[in-house]
N, C-alpha and C positions, 0 to 999 in steps of 0.2 A: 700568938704563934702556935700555941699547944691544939688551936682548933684546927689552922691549917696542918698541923701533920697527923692529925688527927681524919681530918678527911681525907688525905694523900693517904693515910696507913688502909683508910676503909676502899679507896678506888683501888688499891693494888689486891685487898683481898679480893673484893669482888671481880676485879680482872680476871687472878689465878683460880676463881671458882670458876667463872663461867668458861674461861681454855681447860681446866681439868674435866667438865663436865663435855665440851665439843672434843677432844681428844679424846675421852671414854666412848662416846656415843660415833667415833670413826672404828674407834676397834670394834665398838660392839657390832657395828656394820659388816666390817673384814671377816670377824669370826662367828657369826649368823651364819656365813656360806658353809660351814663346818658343823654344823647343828644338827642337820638330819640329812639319813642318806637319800633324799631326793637331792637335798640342793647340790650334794657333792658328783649326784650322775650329772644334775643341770650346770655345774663350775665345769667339769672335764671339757664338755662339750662347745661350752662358749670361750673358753679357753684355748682352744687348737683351732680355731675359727679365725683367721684374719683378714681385715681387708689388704688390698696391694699398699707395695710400700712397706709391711710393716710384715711381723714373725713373733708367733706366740712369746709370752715367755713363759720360757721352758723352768725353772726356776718356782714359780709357780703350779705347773703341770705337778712336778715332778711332787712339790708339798702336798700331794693328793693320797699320794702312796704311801703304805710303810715302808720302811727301808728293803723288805726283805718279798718286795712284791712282785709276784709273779704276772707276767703279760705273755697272748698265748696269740697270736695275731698269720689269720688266711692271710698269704702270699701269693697264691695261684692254687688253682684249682685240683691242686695235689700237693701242697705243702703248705706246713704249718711252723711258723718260727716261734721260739719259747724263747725269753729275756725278761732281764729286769725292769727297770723303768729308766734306766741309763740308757739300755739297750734301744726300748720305745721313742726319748728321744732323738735317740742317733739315729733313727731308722726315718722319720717322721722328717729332721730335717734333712738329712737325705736325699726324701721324697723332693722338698721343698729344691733343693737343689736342682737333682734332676729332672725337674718337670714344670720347672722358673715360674711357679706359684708368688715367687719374692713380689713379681712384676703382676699378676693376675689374681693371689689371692686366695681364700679355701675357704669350703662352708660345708660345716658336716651338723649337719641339725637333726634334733629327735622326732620323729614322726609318731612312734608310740612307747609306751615303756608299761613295764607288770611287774611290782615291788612287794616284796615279800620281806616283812619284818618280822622279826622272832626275839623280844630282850635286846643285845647289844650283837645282831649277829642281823643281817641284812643280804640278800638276793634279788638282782634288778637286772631283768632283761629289755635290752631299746632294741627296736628297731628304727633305725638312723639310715640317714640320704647325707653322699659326699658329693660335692662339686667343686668344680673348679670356674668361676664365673666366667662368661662370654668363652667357654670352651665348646668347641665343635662335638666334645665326648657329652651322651645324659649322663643325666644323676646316675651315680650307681650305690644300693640300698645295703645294707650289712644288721647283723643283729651281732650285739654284745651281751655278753654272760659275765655281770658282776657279782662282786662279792665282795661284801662290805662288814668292819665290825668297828663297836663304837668303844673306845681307850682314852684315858685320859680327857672328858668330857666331851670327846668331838669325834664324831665318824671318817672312817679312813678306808680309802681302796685295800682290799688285800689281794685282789686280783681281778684277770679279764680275761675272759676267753670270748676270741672273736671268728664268727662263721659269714661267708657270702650265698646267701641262697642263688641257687643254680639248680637247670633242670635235676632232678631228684633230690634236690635240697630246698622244699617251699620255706617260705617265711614262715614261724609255727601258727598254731590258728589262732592262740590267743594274743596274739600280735597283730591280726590281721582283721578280728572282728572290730575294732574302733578306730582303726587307721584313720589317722587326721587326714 
């Protein structure tokens, strides 16, 4: 009797070793994307990306930010809106709303990016293409101006400043020499 609960005591260790060790090795996966400020430009990006049928979660976007993060975001080619990252969502679905992406979709991907790291203080400018799939509209291209610092072991957005090149506004040239 003492060998069978003896083996039962050894299959339950070993069970709760190897679920402690596949349940570490999913966090360790989740918080990798928080490790350096590339993966956190490359999380934003695929994160606001959805196919039809479906809508970022925003809940996630939003854990990219610090609380007190500023978003600086072209509207038209004379106005500039400044918000939080509350604000970023509400604008974003919005969009979503008004232009029933719910049903068709959205792809905003990085075409090139120039990352400037310094200690825990980080600068990444993308030049990114938005689309909206089987839409009659092209791509249309935008450069982002982040600004990243690294707190509490993991890199965090502290803000964005976003511009749409337009006649007298080229893409800058070190964006332009490696263009994928």
């Amino acid at each position: 009797m003492k060998s069978f609960q003896s083996t039962i005591f050894s299959l339950i260790i070993i069970i709760s070793i190897l679920l402690a060790n596949f349940l570490f090795a999913q966090q360790s996966t989740e918080e990798q994307k928080y490790l350096t400020p590339e993966s956190i430009i490359t999380e934003i990006y695929q994160l606001v990306t959805f196919p039809p049928d479906t809508t970022p979660d925003w809940e996630k976007v939003k854990s990219l930010f610090i609380d007190d993060a500023v978003i600086v975001l072209r509207t038209s080619s004379t106005k500039m809106n400044v918000m939080n990252k509350e604000g970023f969502v509400d604008l974003f679905i919005r969009d979503i709303q008004k232009f029933n992406m719910e049903k068709t979709g959205f792809q905003e991907k990085i075409l090139q990016k120039k990352m400037t790291i310094i200690g825990d203080v980080a600068h990444c400018f993308v030049l990114y293409e938005t689309s909206v799939p089987n839409s009659s509209n092209p791509p249309q291209r935008g450069v982002d101006s982040f600004q990243l610092m690294k707190r509490t072991d993991r890199w965090w957005i502290v803000s964005v400043i976003n511009e749409i090149p337009r006649p007298g506004v080229p893409i800058p040239e070190e964006l332009q020499e490696n263009e994928l």
